[in-house]
C-alpha positions as CSV (number, residue, x, y, z in Angstrom):
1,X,-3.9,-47.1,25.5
2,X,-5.5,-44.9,28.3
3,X,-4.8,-44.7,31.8
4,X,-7.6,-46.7,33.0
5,X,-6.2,-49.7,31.2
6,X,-2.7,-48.9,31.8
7,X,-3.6,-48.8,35.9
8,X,-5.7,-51.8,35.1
9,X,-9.0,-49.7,36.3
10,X,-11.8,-51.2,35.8
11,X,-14.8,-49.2,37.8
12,X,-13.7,-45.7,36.3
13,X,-12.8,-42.8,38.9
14,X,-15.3,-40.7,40.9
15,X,-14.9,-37.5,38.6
16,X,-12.7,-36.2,36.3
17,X,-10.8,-34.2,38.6
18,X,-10.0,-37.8,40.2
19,X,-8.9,-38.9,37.0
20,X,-6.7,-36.4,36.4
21,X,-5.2,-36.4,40.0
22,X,-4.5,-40.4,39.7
23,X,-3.2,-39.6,35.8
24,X,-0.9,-36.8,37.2
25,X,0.5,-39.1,39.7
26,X,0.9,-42.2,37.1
27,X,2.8,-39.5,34.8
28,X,5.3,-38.6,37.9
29,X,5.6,-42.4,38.4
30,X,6.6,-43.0,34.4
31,X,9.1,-39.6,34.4
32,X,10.7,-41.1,37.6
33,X,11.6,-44.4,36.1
34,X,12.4,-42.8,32.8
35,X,15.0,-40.7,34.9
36,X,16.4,-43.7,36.7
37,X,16.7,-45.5,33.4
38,X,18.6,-42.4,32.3
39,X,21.0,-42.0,35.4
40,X,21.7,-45.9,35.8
41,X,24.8,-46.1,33.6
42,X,26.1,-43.3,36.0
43,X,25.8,-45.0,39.2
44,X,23.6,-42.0,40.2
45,X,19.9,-42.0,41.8
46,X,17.2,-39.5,41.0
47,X,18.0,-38.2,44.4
48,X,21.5,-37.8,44.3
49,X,20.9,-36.2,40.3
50,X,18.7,-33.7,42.2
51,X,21.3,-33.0,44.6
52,X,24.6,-32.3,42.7
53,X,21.9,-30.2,40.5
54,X,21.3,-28.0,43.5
55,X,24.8,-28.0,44.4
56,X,25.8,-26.6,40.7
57,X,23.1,-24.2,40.9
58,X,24.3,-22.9,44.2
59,X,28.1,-22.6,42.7
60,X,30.7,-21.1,44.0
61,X,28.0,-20.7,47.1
62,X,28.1,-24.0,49.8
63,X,24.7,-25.2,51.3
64,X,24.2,-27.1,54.3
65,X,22.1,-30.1,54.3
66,X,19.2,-28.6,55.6
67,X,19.4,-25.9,53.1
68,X,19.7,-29.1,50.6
69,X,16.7,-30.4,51.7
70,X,14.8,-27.7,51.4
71,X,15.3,-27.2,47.7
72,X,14.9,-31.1,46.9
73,X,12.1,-32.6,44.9
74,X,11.7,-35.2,47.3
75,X,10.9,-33.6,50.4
76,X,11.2,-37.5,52.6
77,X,14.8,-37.8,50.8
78,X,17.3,-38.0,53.8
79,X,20.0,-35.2,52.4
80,X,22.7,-36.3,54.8
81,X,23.0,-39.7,53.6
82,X,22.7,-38.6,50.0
83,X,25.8,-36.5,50.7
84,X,27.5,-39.4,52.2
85,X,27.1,-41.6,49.3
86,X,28.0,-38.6,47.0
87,X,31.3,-37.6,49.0
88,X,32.4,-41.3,48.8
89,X,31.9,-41.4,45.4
90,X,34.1,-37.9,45.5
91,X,31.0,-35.8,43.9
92,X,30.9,-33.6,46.9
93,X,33.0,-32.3,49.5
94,X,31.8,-31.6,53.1
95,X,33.6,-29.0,55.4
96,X,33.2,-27.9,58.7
97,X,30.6,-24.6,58.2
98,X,32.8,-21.5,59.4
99,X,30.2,-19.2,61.2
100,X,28.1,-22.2,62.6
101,X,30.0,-25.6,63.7
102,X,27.0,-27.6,64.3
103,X,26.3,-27.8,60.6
104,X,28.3,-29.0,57.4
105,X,29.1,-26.9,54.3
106,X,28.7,-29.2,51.0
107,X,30.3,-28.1,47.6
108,X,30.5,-30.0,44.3
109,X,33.1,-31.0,43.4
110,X,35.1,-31.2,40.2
111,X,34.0,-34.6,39.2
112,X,30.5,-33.7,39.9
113,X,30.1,-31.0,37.6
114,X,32.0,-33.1,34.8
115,X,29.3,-35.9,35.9
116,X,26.3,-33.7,35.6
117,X,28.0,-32.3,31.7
118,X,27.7,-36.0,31.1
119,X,24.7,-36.6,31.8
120,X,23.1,-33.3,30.7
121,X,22.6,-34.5,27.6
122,X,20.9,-37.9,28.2
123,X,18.4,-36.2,30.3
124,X,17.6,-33.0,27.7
125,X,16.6,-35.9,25.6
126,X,13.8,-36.6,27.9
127,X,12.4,-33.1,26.5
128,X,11.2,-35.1,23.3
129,X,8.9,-37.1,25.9
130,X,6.6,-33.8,25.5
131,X,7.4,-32.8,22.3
132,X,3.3,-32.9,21.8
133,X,3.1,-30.2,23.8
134,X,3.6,-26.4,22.5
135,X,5.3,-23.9,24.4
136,X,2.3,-22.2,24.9
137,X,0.8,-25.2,26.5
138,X,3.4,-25.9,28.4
139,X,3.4,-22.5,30.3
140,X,0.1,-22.2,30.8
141,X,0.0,-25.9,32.5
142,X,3.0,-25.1,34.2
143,X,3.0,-21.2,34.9
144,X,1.3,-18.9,36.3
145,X,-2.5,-19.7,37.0
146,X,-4.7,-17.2,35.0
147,X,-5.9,-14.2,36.7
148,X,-9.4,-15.0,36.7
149,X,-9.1,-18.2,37.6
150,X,-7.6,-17.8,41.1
151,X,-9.3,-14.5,41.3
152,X,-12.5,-16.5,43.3
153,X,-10.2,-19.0,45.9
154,X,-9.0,-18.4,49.3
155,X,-6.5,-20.5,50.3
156,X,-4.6,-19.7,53.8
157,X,-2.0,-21.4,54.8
158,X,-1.9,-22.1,58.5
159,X,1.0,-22.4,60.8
160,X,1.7,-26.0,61.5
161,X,1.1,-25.6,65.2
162,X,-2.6,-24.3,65.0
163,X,-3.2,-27.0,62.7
164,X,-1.7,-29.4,65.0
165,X,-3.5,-28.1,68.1
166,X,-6.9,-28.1,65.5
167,X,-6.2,-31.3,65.0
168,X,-5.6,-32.6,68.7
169,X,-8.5,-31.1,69.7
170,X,-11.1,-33.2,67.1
171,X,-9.4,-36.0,68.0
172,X,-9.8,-35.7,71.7
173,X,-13.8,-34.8,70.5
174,X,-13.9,-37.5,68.6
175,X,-12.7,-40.0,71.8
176,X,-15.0,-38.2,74.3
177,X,-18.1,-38.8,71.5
178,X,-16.9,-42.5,71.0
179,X,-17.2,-43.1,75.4
């Protein structure tokens, strides 16, 4: 089955870069409920998995929230009240940051790592999903882009404020053209 009739598409896409935008997007769509089928038994959402993953990976270290938010996958994912769910379900621990009161240090706990050894497992089983791939494909999908390849773009990254003042600027164009 291909994606056009798994999406139920029926008037084909408007290139094949389209195509494999919308497939990309489908694929994160599957993984993601593969995940959640994987984490339900645990009580645990993908976002609160992602979290305690940080957590361990910042070990002995603390982070704050916004340094939690940062590193998420989800980037809309409100980090506070992830922690809040996760300290009641005492898989964190929040304490007052010692060179900065205004924010909260966050450490996992005990019972998170022994949670995330748990469920380790289940989810390294989701490595078979891709089992079709090689190695060598793998990397080159998902490492670094050839040489030559990015050798011809230019991509700049501007600071949010220009490109908000860019921005308010067409738009009050665009309302002087319109009367």
């Amino acid at each position: 089955m291909g994606l056009e009739e798994d999406i139920k598409q029926d008037k084909g896409f408007r290139s094949q870069r389209h195509k494999a935008i919308i497939n990309i997007m489908y694929t994160e769509g599957w993984l993601r409920n593969k995940l959640s089928e994987t984490l339900k038994p645990h009580d645990l959402t993908s976002q609160q998995y992602n979290v305690l993953r940080i957590l361990r990976g910042s070990k002995p270290k603390p982070l704050s929230t916004s340094c939690i938010r940062s590193r998420m996958l989800d980037k809309m994912s409100d980090a506070s009240r992830i922690v809040d769910r996760l300290e009641k379900k005492c898989l964190v621990e929040k304490k007052a940051c010692s060179s900065d009161k205004r924010l909260v240090d966050v450490f996992i706990t005990k019972e998170g790592l022994t949670l995330l050894e748990k469920i380790d497992s289940s989810v390294s089983n989701m490595d078979k999903l891709f089992e079709s791939i090689s190695e060598e494909e793998a990397t080159r999908f998902f490492g670094r882009p050839d040489e030559e390849f990015i050798a011809g773009l230019d991509i700049s990254l501007r600071p949010p404020t220009v490109v908000r003042a860019e921005y308010l600027e067409r738009h009050r164009a665009l309302l002087e053209a319109c009367g």
